[in-house]
N, C-alpha and C positions, 0 to 999 in steps of 0.2 A: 164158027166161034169155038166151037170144041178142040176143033183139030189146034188152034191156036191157043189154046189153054193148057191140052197134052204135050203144045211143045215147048210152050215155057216149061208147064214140070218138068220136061226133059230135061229141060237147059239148066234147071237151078236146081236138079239132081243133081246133072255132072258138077257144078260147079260147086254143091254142098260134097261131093265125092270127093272133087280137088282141094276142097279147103281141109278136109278131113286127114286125105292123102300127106299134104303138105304139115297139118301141123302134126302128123304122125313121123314124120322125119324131122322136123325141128326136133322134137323128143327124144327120139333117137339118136342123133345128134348130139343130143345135150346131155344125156344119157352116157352115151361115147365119151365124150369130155371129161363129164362127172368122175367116170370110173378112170381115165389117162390121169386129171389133175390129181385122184387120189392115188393113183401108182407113183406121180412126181412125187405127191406129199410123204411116202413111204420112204422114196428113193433121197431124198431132200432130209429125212429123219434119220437115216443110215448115214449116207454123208457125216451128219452135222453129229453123230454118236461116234463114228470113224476121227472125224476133226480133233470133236473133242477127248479124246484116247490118244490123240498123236499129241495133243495140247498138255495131256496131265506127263505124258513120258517126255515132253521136251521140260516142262519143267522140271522133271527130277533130274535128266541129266544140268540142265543148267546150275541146277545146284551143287551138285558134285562137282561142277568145275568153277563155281565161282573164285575159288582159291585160285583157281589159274588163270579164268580168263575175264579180261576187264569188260567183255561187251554183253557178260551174264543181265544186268537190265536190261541193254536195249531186246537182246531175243526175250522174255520175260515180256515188255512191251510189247510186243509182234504177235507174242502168242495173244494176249489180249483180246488185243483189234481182230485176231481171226476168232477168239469164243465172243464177242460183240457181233461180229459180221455172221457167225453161225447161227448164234440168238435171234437176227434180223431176219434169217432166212427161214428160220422155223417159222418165225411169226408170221411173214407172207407165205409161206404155204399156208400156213393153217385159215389164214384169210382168204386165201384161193380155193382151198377147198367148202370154206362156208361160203363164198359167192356164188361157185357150182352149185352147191346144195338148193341155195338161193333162186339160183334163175330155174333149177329143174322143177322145183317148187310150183316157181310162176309158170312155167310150160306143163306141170301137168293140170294146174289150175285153170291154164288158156285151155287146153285143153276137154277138160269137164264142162266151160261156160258154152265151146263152141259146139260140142254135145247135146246140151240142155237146150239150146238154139237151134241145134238142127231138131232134134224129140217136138221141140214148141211148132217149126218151121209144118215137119212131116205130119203133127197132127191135125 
């Protein structure tokens, strides 16, 4: 009976080992992500600073040539829609980077719980 008691602890060792293992690369993982979505969200905030510079200089030329040319609204219009479409992108970045934040959150929290469960288990 002993022998079979030492081999269950064996067995829900390894497998508190494996679970340990596993959510130590979800973290990592997520981890990984966290720091990629916040490079998009930088690279996404450059962008839309690039955009909106290209957006302030096309309106001044459109202005200088409004005297000449009849289609100064519609580019004026178009510049627009792309600082609308810029505005839209910052905002999901900046959502994408509080979801990451979010779920790493709950992974180091799974984390800790499954922790406190193995410390309760091994005691």
């Amino acid at each position: 009976m002993s022998h079979q008691t030492a081999t269950a602890a064996g067995r829900i060792s390894e497998q508190i080992d494996d679970v340990q293992r596993s959510t130590r690369g979800a973290i990592a993982a997520i981890e990984r992500s966290a720091v990629r979505l916040g490079e998009i969200d930088f690279t996404t905030q450059d962008v839309a600073s690039s955009v909106e510079q290209q957006a302030s200089a096309t309106l001044e030329i459109s202005h200088s040539l409004a005297l000449i040319a009849r289609n100064t609204k519609e580019i004026a219009t178009a510049v627009g829609r792309a600082n609308g479409h810029v505005a839209d992108t910052r905002r999901s970045a900046g959502d994408v980077a509080a979801s990451a934040e979010t779920i790493l959150a709950a992974a180091r929290q799974l984390e800790s719980k499954v922790q406190t469960f193995l410390d309760e288990v091994a005691a």
